[in-house]
LOTIDREN-552625 format. One record per residue (C-alpha): residue in one letter; residue number from 1; x, y, z negated. Coordinates in steps of 0.2 Angstrom, whole numbers, plus 5000, padded with zeros to 4 digits. Last residue first. Layout:
BEGIN
('A', NUM, (X, Y, Z)),
...
% end
This chain:
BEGIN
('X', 298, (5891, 4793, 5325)),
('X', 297, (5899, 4802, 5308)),
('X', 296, (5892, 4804, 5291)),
('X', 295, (5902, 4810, 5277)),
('X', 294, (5901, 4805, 5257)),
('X', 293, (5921, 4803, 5260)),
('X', 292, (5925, 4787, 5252)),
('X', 291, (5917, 4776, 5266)),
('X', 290, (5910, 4784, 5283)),
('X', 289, (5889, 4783, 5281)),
('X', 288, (5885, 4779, 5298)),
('X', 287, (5871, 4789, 5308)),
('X', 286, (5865, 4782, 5323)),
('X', 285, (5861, 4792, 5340)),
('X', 284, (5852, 4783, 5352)),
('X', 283, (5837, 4779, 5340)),
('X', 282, (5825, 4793, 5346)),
('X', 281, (5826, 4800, 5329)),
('X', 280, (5844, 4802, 5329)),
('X', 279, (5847, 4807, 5345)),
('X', 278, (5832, 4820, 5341)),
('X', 277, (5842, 4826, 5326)),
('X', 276, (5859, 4827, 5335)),
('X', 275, (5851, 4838, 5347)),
('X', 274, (5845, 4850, 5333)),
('X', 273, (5860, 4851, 5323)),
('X', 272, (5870, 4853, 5338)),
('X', 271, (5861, 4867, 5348)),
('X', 270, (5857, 4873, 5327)),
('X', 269, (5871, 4883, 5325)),
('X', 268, (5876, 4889, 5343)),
('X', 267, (5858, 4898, 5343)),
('X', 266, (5845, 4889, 5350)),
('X', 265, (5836, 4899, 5363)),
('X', 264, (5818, 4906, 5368)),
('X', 263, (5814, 4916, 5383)),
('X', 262, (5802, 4930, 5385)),
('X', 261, (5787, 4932, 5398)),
('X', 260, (5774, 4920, 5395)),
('X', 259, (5773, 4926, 5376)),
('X', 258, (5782, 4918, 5362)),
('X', 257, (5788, 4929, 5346)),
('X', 256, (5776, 4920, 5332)),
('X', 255, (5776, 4902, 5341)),
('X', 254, (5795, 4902, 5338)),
('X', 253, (5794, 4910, 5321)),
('X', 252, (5780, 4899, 5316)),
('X', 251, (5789, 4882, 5324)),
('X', 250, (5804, 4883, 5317)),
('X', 249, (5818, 4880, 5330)),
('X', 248, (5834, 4892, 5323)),
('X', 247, (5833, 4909, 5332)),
('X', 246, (5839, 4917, 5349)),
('X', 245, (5822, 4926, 5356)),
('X', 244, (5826, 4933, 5374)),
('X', 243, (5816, 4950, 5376)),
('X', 242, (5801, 4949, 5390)),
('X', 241, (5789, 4963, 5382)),
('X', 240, (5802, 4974, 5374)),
('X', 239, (5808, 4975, 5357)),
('X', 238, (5804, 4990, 5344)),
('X', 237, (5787, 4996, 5355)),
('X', 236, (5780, 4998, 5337)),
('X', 235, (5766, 4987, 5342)),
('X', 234, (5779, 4974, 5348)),
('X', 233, (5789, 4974, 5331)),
('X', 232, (5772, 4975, 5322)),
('X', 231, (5764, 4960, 5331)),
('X', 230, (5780, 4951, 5330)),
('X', 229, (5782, 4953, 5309)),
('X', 228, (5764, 4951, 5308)),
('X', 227, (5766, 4932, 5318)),
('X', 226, (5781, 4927, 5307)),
('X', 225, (5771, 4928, 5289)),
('X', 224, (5777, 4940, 5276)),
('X', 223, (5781, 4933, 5260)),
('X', 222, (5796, 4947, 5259)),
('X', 221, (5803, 4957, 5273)),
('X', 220, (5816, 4964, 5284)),
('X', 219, (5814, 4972, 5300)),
('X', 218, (5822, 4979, 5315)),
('X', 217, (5842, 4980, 5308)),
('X', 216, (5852, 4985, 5325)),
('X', 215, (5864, 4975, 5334)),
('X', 214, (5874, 4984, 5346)),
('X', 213, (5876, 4976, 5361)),
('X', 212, (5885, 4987, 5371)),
('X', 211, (5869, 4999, 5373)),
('X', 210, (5863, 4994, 5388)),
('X', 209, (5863, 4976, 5382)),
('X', 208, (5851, 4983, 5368)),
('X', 207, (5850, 4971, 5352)),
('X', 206, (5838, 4968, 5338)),
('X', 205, (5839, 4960, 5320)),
('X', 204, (5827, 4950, 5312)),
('X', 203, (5827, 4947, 5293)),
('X', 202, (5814, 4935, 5284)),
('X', 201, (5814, 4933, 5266)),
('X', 200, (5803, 4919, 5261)),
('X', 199, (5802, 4917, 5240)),
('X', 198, (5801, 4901, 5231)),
('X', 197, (5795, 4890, 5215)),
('X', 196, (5779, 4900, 5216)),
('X', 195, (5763, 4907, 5206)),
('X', 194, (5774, 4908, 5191)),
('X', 193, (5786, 4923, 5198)),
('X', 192, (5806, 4920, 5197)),
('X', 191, (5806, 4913, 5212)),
('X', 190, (5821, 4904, 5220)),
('X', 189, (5826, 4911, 5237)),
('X', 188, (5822, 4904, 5253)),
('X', 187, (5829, 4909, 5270)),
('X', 186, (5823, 4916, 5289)),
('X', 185, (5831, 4921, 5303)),
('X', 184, (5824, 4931, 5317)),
('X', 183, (5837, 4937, 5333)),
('X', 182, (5829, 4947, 5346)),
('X', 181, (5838, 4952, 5363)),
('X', 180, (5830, 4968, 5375)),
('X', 179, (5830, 4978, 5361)),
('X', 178, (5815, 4992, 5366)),
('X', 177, (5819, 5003, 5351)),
('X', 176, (5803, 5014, 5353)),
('X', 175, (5796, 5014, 5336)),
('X', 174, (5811, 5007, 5323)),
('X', 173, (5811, 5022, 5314)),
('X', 172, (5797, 5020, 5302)),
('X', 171, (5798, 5002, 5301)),
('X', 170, (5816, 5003, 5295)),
('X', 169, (5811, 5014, 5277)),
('X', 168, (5796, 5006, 5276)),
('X', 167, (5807, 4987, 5273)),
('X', 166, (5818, 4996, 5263)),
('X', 165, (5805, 5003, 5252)),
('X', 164, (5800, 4983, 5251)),
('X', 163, (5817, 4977, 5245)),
('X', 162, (5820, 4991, 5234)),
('X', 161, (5804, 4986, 5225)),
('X', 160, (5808, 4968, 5225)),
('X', 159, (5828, 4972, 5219)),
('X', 158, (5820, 4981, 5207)),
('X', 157, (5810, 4967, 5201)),
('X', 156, (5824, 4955, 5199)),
('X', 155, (5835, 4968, 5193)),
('X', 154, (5823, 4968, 5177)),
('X', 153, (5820, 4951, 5177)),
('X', 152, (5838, 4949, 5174)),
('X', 151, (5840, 4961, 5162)),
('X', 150, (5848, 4978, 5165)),
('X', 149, (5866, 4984, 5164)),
('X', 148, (5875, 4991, 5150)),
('X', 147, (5893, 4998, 5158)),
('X', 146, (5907, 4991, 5164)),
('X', 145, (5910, 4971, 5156)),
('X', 144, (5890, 4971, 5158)),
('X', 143, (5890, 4972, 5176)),
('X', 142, (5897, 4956, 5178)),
('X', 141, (5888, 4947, 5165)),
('X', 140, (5870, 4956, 5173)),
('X', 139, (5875, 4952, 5192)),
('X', 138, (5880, 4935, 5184)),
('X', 137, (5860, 4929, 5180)),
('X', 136, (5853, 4940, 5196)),
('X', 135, (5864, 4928, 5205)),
('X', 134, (5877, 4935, 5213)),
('X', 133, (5880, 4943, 5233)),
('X', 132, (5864, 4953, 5234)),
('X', 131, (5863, 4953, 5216)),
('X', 130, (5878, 4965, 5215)),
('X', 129, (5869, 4977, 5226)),
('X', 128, (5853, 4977, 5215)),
('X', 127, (5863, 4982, 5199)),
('X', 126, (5872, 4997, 5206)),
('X', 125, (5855, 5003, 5213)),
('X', 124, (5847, 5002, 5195)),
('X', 123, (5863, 5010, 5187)),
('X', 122, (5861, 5025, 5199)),
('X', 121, (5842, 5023, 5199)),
('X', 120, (5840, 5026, 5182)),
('X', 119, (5836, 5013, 5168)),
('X', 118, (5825, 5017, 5153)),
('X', 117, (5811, 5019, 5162)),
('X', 116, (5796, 5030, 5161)),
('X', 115, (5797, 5040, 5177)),
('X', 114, (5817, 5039, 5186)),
('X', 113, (5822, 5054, 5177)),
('X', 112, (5822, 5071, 5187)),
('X', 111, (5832, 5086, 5183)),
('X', 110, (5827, 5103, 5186)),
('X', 109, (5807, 5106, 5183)),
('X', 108, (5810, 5092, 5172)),
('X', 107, (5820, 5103, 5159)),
('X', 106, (5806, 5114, 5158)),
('X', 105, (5797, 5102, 5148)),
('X', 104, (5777, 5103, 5146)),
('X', 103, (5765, 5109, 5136)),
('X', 102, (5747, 5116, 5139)),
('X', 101, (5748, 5108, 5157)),
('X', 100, (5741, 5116, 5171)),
('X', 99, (5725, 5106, 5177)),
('X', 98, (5711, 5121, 5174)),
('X', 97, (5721, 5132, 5161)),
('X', 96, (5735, 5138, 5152)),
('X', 95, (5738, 5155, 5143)),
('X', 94, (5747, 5149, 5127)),
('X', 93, (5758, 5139, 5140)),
('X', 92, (5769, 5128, 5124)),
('X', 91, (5785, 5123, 5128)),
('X', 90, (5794, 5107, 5125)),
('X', 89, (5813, 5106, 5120)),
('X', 88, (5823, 5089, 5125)),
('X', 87, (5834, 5079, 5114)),
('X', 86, (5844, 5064, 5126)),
('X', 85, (5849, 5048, 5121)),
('X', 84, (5861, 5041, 5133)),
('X', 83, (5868, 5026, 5137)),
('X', 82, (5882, 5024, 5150)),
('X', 81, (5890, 5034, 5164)),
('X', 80, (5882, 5022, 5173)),
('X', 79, (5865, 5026, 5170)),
('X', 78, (5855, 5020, 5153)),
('X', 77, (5840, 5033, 5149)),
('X', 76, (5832, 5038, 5133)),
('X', 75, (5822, 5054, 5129)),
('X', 74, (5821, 5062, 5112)),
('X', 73, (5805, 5074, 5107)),
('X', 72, (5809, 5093, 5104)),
('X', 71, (5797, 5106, 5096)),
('X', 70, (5786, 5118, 5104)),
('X', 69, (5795, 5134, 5108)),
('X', 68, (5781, 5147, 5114)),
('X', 67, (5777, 5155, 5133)),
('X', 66, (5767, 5169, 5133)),
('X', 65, (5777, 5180, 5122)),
('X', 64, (5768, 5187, 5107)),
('X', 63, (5778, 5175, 5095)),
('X', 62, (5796, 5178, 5104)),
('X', 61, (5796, 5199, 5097)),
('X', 60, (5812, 5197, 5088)),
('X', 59, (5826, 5184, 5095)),
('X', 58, (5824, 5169, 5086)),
('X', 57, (5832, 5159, 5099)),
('X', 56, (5833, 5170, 5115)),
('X', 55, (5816, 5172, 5128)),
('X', 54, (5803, 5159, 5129)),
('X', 53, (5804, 5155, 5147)),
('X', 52, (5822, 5158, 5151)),
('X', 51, (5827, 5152, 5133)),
('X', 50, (5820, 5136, 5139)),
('X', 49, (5827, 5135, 5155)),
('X', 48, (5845, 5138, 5147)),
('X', 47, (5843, 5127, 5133)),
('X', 46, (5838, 5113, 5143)),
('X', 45, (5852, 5116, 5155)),
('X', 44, (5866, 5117, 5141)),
('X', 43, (5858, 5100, 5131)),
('X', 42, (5860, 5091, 5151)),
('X', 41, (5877, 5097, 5154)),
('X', 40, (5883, 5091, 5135)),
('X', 39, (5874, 5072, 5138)),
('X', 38, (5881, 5072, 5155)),
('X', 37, (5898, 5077, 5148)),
('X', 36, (5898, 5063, 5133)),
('X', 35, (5893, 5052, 5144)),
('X', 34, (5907, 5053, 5156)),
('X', 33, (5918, 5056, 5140)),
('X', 32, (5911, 5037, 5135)),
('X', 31, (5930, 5039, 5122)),
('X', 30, (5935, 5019, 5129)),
('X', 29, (5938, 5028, 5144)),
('X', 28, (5949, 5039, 5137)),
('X', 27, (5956, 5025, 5132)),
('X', 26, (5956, 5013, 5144)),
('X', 25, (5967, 5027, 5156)),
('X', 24, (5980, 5028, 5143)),
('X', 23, (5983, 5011, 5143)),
('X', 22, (5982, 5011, 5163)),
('X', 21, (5994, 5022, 5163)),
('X', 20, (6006, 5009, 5151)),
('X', 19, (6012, 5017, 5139)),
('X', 18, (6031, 5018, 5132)),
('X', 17, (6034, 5020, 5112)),
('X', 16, (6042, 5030, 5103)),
('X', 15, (6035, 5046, 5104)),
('X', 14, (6018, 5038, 5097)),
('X', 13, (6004, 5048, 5108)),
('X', 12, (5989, 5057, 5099)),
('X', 11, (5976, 5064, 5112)),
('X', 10, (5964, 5077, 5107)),
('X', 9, (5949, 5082, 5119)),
('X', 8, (5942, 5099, 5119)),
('X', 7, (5927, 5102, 5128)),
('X', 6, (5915, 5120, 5133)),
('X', 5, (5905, 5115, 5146)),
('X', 4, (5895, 5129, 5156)),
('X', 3, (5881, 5127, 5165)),
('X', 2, (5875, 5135, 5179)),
('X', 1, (5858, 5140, 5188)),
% end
């Protein structure tokens, strides 16, 4: 199917000044022309697919057809174009029955929104991958100096739901990896929920010596205990039966990953974080708070 767009855009330019490009540039962006083409692509699709069911506007002989006009209700969305308020026909099926719909919008037969919501993917995704390097507070003041983004509990969900399609999405190709070197980490993150101050993300990545070392992402979750993550890693054949473990020294993940056949090492990290903690403890290794520089040294 095609559309056609039919725009004219007026420009009015002093003479006697000099613009700066990017001037010019701010203002057609200031105009929302991305919007405004969306918004005419979309009207020209609707009334396409309509007219192909219900025949021409008007035309004579429309009230016998099977397929009626039945009105138009408006539909909102946000996407990075910006925010949208779309009119879309309904039609009537005057010979519907069992489960197909009496009404229903031929429209989205063609284009999908993202169910319900107000926010679509685009804008949803744009948002998510800025929280994974700000806070879910400045992901929304950054975006919002380009385009309306969502609320901070909103990106703080989709970033959950992402999260956990993610999580499917690495599971299900995983089966048969065999990396021969594990590497589990795990971090907190504040909660945003009221059953809990924080949030366990755990990632383990996976390498094949074979293979030049290539690290490969082999799972990433949410609240999941340590000894599921290695059952379904092992299960999945995704690392083999005596792969070296290189992680941090908490007990669940080393416990989680440990079989009589695998090796377990410190990474570089915590060699010197740990012995210096058992020095410590064991009262060969004192620590002495250096003066003026809130540092400790032996």
């Amino acid at each position: 199917m095609h559309a056609t767009i039919d725009a004219q855009v007026t420009v009015s330019i002093d003479l006697d000044k000099t613009l700066p490009l990017a001037t010019l540039a701010e203002s057609l962006t200031e105009h929302h022309l991305e919007a405004t083409i969306l918004e005419e692509l979309v009207k020209s699709l609707d009334e396409r697919l309509v007219e192909a069911y219900c025949g021409e506007k008007h035309a004579r002989g429309n009230g016998d057809c099977r397929f009626q006009r039945a009105g138009t209700s408006t539909r909102t969305a946000v996407t990075t174009a910006g925010e949208h308020e779309f009119t879309l026909h309904h039609v009537k099926d005057t010979a519907a029955t069992g489960d197909n719909p009496t009404y229903f919008r031929p429209l989205e037969d063609l284009v999908k929104f993202d169910g319900q919501r107000i926010y679509q993917e685009d804008i949803s995704l744009q948002s998510t991958e800025l929280a994974t390097s700000l806070s879910f507070r400045d992901a929304v003041a950054h975006g919002d100096g380009f385009t309306p983004m969502p609320s901070r509990t909103t990106i703080n969900r989709r970033v959950r739901e992402y999260g956990s399609k993610l999580g499917d999405f690495v599971r299900d190709r995983l089966s048969g990896t065999n990396a021969d070197t594990v590497v589990p980490d795990g971090t907190k993150c504040h909660s945003q929920d009221d059953h809990c101050t924080y949030h366990d993300v755990n990632v383990t990545l996976g390498q094949i010596t074979e293979d030049n070392a290539e690290t490969t992402l082999l799972d990433v979750n949410v609240n999941e205990p340590w000894d599921d993550t290695a059952e379904d890693l092992e299960e999945n054949e995704a690392i083999t039966d005596d792969a070296t473990v290189v992680s941090d020294a908490e007990e669940s993940l080393v416990d989680a990953f440990e079989t009589s056949y695998r090796s377990h090492q410190l990474d570089l990290v915590h060699v010197g974080r740990t012995l210096g903690y058992k020095l410590w403890k064991d009262g060969t290794f004192s620590l002495l708070l250096v003066p003026n520089t809130g540092k400790h040294n032996p």
